[in-house]
C-alpha positions as CSV (number, residue, x, y, z in Angstrom):
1,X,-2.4,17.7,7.3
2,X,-3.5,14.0,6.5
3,X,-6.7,12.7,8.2
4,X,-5.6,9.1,7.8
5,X,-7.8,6.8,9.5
6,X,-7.6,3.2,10.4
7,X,-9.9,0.5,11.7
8,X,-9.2,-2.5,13.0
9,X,-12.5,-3.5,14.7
10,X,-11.8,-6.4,17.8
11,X,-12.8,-9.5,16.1
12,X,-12.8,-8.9,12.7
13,X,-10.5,-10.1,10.1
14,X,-10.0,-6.9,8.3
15,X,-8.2,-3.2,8.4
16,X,-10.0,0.0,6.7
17,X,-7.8,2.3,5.8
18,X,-9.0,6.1,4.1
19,X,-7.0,8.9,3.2
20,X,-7.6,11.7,1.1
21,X,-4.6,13.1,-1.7
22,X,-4.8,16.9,-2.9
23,X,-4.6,15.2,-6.7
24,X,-6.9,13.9,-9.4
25,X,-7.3,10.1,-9.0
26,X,-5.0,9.5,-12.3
27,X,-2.4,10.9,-10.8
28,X,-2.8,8.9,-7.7
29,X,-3.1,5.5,-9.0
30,X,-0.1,6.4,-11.6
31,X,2.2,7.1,-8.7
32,X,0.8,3.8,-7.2
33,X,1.6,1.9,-10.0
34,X,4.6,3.0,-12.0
35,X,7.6,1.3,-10.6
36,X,9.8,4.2,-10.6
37,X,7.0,6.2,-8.4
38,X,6.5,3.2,-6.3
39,X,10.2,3.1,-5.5
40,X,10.0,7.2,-4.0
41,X,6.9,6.0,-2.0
42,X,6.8,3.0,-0.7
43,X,8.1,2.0,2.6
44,X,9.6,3.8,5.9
45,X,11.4,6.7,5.5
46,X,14.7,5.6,6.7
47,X,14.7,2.7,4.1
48,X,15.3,2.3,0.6
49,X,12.9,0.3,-1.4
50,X,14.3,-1.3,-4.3
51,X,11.6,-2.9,-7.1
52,X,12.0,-6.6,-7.9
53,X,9.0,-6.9,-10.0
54,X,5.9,-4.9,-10.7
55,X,3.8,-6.4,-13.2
56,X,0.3,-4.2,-12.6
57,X,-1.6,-6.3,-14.4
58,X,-4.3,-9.0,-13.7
59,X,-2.0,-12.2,-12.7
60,X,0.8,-10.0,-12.4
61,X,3.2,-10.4,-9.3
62,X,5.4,-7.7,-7.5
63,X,7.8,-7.8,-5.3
64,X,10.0,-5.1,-3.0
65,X,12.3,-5.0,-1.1
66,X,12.9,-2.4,1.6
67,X,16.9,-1.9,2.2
68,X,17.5,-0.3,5.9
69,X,20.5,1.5,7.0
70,X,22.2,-1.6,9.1
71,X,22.3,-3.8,5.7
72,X,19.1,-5.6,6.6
73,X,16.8,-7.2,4.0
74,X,13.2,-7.4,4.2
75,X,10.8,-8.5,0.9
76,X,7.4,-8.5,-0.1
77,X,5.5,-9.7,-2.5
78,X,2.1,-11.1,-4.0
79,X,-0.3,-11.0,-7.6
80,X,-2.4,-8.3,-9.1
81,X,-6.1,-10.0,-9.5
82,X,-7.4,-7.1,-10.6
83,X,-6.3,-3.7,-12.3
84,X,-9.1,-1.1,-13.1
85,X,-7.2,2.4,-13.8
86,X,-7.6,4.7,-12.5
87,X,-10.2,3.0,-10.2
88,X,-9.4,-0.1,-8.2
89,X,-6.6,-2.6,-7.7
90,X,-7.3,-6.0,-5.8
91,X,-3.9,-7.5,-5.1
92,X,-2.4,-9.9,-2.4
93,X,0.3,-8.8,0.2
94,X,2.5,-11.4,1.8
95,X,6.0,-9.8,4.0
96,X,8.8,-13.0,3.2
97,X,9.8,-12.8,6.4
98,X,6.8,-14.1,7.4
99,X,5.5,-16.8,4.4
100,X,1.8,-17.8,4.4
101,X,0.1,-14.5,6.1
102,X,-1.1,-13.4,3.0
103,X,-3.8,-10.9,2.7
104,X,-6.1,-9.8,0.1
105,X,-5.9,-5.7,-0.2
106,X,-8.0,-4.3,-2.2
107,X,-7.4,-0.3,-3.0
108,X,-10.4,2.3,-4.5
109,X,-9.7,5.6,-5.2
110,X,-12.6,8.3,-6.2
111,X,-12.4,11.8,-7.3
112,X,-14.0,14.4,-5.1
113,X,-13.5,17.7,-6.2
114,X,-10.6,17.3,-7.7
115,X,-9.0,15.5,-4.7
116,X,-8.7,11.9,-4.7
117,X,-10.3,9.5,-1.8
118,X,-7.9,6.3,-1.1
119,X,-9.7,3.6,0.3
120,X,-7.6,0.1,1.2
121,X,-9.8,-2.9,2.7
122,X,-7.0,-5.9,3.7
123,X,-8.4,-9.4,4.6
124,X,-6.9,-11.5,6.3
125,X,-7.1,-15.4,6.6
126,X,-7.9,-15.0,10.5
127,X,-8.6,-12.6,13.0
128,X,-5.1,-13.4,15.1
129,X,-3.2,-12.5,11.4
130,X,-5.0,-9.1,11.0
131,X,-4.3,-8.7,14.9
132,X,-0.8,-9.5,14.3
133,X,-0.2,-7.1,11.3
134,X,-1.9,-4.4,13.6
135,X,0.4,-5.1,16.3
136,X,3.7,-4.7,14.2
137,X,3.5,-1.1,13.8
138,X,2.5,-1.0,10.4
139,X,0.0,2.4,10.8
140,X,3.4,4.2,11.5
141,X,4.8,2.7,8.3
142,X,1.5,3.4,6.8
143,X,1.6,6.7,7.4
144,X,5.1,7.5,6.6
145,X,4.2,5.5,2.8
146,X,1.1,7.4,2.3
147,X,2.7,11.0,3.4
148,X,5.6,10.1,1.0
149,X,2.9,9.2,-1.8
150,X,0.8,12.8,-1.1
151,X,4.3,14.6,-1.3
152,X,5.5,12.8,-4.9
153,X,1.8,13.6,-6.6
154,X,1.8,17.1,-5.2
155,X,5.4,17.2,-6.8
156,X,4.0,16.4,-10.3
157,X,0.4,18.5,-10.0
């Protein structure tokens, strides 16, 4: 069962978001970086997610793009500032369809016992941005992403 959790405190300009993974770190931030793992993973579970680019590096860009069952499009993109395996990633996250909300995630992971815990800290430029991102259902995508991720590393332990 995952004990996902997400804040959004009222007024603030960020989103906290833990989970833990039954897997070593490594094998974590592999899945979370290889773009063949990334393609299993990320997204909703009724789309396909195709990988543009995925240049994990510092100055790197990505981009995907999720393919749902009525044809429809959606991209998203941004650049790797920092890369720290199997530690930390600091990247930015913009969706296309809506240019210029761009926030800064930055993702830690630390080994407990053999069990990985995912932290993800997003910043947004205001609070009515993070508000907005809350607001478009993205802790059910979230969920559905980070339940897809637990299922392809407990594949490969």
């Amino acid at each position: 069962m995952s004990d996902l959790k997400v804040v959004a405190e009222p007024g603030r300009q960020d989103i906290v978001i833990t989970r833990t993974f039954d897997a070593p770190r490594e094998a974590v931030f592999a899945a979370m970086t290889d773009p063949d793992s990334i393609a299993r993973w990320w997204g909703l579970d009724d789309t396909d997610t195709r990988i543009d680019i995925a240049d994990v590096r510092a100055g790197g860009r990505w981009r995907f793009v999720e393919s749902a069952p009525d044809g429809a499009e959606y991209g998203f993109r941004g650049v790797f500032h920092e890369v720290a395996a199997p530690e930390r990633m600091v990247q930015t996250f913009e969706f296309e369809g809506m240019p210029g909300h761009v926030s800064m995630d930055t993702y830690t992971l630390e080994e407990r016992d053999g069990r990985t815990l995912y932290t993800s800290v997003s910043v947004f430029q205001s609070v009515e941005d993070r508000d907005g991102m809350v607001a478009s259902g993205m802790e059910s995508g979230l969920k559905q992403s980070l339940d897809a991720l637990e299922k392809l590393v407990a594949e490969r332990a």
